[in-house]
N, CA, C and O of each residue as an XYZ file, in Angstrom:
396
protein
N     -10.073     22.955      1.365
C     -10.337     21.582      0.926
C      -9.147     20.693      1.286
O      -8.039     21.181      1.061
N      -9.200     19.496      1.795
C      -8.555     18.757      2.187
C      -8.052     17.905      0.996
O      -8.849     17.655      0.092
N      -6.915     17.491      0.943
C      -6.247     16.847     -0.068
C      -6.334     15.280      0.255
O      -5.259     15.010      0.790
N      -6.925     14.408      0.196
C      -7.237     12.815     -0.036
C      -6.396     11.614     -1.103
O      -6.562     10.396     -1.034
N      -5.803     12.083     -1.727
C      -5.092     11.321     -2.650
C      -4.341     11.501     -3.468
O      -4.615     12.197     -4.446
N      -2.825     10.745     -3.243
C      -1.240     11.412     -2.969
C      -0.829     10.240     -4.169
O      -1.073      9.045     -3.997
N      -0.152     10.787     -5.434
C       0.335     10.205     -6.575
C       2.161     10.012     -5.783
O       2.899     10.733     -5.111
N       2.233      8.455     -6.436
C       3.735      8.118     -5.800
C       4.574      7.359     -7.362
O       3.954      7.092     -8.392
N       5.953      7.158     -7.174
C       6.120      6.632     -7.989
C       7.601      5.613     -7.887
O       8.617      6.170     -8.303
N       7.769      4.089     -7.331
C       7.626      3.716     -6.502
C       9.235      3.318     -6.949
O       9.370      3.824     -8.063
N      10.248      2.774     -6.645
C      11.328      2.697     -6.688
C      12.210      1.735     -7.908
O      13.267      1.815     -8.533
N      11.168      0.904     -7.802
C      11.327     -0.311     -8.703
C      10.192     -0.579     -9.516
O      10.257     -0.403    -10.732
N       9.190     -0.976     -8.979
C       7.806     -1.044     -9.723
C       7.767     -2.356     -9.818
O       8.707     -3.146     -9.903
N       6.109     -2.638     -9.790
C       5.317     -4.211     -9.690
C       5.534     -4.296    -10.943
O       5.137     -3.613    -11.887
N       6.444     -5.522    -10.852
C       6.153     -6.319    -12.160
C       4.992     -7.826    -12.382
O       5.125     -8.829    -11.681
N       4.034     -7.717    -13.343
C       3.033     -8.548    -13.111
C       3.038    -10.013    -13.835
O       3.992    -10.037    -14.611
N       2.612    -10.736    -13.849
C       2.954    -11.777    -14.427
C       2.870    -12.111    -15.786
O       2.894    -13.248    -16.258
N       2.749    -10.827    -16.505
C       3.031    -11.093    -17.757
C       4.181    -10.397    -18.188
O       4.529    -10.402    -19.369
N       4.962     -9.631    -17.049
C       6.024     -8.964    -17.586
C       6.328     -7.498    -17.539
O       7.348     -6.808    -17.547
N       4.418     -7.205    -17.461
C       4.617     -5.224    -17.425
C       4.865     -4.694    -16.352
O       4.049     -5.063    -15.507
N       5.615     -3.988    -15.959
C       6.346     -3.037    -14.800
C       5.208     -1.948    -14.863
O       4.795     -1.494    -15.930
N       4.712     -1.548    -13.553
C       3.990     -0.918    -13.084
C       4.425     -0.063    -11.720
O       4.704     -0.504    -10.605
N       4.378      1.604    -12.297
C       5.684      2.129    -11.411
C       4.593      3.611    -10.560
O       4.907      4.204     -9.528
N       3.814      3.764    -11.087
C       2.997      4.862    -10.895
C       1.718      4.454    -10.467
O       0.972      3.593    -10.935
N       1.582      5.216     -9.494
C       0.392      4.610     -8.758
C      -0.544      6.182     -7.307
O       0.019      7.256     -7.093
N      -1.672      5.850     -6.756
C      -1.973      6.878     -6.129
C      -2.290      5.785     -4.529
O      -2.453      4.571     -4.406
N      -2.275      6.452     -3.938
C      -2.865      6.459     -2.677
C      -3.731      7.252     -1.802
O      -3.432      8.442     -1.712
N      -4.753      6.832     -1.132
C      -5.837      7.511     -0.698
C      -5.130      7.807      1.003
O      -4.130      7.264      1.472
N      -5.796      8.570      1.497
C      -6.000      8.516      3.023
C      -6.106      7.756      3.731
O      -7.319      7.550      3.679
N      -5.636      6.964      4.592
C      -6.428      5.690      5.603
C      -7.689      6.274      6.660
O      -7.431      6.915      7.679
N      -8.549      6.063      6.388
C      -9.731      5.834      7.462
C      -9.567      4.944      8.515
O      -8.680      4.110      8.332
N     -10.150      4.886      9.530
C     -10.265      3.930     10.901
C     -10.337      2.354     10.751
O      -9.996      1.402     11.452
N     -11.020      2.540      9.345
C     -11.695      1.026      9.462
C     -10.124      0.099      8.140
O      -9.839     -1.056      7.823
N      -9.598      1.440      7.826
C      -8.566      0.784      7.166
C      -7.445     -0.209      8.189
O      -6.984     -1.285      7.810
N      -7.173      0.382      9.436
C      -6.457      0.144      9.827
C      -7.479     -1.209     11.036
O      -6.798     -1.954     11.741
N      -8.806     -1.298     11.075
C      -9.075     -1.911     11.986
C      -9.536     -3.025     11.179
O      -9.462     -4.079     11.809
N      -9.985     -3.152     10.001
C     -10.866     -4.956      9.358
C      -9.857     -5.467      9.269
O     -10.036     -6.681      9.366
N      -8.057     -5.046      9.027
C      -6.758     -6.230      8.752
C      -6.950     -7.242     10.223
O      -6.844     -8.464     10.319
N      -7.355     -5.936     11.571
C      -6.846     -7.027     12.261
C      -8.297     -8.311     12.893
O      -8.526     -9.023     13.871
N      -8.707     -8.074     12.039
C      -9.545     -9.464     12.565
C      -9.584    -10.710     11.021
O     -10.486    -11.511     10.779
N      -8.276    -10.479     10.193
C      -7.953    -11.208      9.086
C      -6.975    -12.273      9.626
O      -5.837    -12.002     10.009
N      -7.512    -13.499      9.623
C      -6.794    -14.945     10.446
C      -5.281    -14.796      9.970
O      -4.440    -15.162     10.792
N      -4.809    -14.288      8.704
C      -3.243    -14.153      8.102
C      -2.869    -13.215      9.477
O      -1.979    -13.638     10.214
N      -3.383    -12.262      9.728
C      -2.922    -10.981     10.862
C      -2.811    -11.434     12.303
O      -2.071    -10.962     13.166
N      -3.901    -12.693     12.443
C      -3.848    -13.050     13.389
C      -2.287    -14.227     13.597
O      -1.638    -14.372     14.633
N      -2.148    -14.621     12.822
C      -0.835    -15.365     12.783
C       0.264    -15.257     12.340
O       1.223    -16.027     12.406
N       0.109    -13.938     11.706
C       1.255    -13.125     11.524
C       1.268    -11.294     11.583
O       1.251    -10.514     10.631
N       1.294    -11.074     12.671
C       0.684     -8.898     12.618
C       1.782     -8.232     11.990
O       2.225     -7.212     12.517
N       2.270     -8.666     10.952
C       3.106     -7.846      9.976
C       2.087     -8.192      8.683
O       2.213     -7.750      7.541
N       1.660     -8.564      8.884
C       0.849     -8.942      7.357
C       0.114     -7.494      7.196
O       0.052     -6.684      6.271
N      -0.427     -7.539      8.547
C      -1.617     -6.262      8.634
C      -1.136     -4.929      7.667
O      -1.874     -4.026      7.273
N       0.270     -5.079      7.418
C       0.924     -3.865      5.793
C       0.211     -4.269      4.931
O      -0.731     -3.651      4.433
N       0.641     -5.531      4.612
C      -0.024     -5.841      3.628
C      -1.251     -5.571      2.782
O      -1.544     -5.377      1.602
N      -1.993     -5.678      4.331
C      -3.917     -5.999      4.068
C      -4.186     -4.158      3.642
O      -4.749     -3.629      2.684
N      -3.310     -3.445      5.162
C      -3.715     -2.274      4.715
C      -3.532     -1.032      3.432
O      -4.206     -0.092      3.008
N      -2.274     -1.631      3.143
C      -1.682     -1.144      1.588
C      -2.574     -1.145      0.307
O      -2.813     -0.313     -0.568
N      -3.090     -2.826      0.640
C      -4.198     -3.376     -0.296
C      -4.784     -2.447     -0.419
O      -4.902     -2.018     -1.567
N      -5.503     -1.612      0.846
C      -7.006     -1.382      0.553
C      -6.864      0.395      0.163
O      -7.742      0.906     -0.532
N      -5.754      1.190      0.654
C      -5.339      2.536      0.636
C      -4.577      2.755     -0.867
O      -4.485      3.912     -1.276
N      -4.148      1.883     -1.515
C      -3.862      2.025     -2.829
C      -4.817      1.460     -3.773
O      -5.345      0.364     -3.957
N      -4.843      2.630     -4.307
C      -6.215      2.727     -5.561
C      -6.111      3.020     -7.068
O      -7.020      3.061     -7.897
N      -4.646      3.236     -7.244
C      -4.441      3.304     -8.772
C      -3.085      2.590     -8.485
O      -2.574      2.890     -7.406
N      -2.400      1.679     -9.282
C      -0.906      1.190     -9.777
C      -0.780      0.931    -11.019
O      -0.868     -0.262    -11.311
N      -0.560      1.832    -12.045
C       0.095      1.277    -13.186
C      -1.295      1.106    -13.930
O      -1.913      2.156    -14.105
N      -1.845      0.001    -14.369
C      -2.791     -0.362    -15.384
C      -3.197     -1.408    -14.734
O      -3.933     -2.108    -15.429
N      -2.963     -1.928    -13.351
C      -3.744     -3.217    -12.741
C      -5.541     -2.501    -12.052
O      -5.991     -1.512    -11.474
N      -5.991     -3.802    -12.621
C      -7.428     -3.231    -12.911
C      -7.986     -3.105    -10.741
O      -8.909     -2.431    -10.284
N      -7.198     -3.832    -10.106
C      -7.017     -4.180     -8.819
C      -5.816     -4.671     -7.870
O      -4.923     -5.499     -8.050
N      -6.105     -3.933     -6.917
C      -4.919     -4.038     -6.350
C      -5.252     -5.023     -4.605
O      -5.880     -4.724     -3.590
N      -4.520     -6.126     -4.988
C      -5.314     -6.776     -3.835
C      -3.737     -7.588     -2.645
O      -2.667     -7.831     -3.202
N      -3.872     -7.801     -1.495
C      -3.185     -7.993     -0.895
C      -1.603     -9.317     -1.906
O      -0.386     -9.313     -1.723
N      -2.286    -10.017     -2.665
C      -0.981    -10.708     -3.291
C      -0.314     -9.913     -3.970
O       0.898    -10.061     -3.817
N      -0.728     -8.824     -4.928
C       0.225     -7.566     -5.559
C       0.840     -7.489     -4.421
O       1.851     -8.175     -4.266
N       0.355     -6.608     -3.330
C       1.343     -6.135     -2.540
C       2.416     -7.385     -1.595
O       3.216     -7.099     -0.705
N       2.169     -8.488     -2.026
C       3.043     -9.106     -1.610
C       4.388     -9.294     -2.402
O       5.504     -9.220     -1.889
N       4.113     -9.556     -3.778
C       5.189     -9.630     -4.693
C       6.076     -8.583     -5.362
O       6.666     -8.592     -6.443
N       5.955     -7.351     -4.033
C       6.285     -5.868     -4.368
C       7.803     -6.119     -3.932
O       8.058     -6.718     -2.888
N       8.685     -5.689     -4.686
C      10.273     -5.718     -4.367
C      10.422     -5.167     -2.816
O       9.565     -4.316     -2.578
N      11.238     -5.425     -1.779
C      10.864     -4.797     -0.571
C      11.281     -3.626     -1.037
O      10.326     -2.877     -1.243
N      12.230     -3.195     -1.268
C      12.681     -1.711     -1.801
C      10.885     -0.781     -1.784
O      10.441      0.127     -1.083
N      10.382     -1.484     -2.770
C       8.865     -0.744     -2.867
C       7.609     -0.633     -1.471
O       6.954      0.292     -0.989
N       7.754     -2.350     -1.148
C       7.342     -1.970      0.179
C       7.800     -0.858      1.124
O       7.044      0.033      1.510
N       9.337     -0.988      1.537
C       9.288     -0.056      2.164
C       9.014      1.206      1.896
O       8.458      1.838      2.794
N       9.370      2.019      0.406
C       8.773      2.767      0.324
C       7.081      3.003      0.442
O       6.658      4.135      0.678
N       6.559      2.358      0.340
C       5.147      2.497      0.612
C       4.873      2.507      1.927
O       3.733      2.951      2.066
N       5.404      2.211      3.048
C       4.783      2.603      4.303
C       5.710      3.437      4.657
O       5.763      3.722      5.853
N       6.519      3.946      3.880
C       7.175      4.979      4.391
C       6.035      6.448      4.241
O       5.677      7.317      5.036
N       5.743      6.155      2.817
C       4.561      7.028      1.979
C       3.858      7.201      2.669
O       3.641      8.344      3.071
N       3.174      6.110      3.122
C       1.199      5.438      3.883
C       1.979      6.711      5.497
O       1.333      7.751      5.620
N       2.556      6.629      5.977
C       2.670      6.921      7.427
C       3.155      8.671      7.253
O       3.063      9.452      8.200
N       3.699      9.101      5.799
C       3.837     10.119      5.521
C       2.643     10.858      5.389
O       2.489     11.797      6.170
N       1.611     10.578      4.404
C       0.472     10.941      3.601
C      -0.645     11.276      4.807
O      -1.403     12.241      4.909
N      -0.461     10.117      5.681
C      -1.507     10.268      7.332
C      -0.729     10.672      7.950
O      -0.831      9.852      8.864
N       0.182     11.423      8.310
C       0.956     12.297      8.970
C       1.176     11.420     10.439
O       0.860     11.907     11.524
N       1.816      9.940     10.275
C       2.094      9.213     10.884
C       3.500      9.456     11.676
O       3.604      8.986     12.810
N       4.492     10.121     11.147
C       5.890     10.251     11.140
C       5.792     11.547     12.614
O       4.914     12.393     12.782
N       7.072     11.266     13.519
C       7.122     11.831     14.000
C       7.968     12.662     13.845
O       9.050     12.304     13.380
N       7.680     14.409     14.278
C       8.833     15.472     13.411
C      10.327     15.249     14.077
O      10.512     14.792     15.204
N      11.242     15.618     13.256
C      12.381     15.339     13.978
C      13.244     16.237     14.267
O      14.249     15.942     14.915
């Protein structure tokens, strides 16, 4: 059985606008279409770093107690956390090349 969804726990943690820090969270697998609907998103088109963004959005499926996790969370993520998260995302899809 193949393993699909990888519990992380993130450096700093989303803090939300009422204050609660949200540090624990899961991530799924990326599929094809994860990595292909960002790029026909007009933000991607005028900026192709966003495309983290869009795709983070959609591959993280639990954080903390947010009922959704949608591309502005992952914007207001400390970079510390970003980067850990595509460090994760490229780990989890065995993105990384061995060294």
């Amino acid at each position: 059985m193949i393993e699909t969804e990888f519990e992380f726990t993130l450096p700093k943690g989303y803090l939300d606008p009422d204050g609660n820090l949200h540090r624990t969270g899961v991530m799924r697998l990326a599929r094809a279409m994860d990595e292909i609907v960002p790029m026909r998103d007009p933000r991607v088109k005028g900026n192709p770093a966003y495309a983290t963004v869009i795709i983070l959005s959609r591959v993280i499926i639990r954080l903390g107690a947010l009922d959704e996790i949608t591309p502005m969370v992952i914007e207001e993520l400390f970079a510390a956390d970003l980067n850990y998260l595509q460090t994760f995302y490229r780990q989890i899809n065995e993105l990384e090349e061995e060294g």
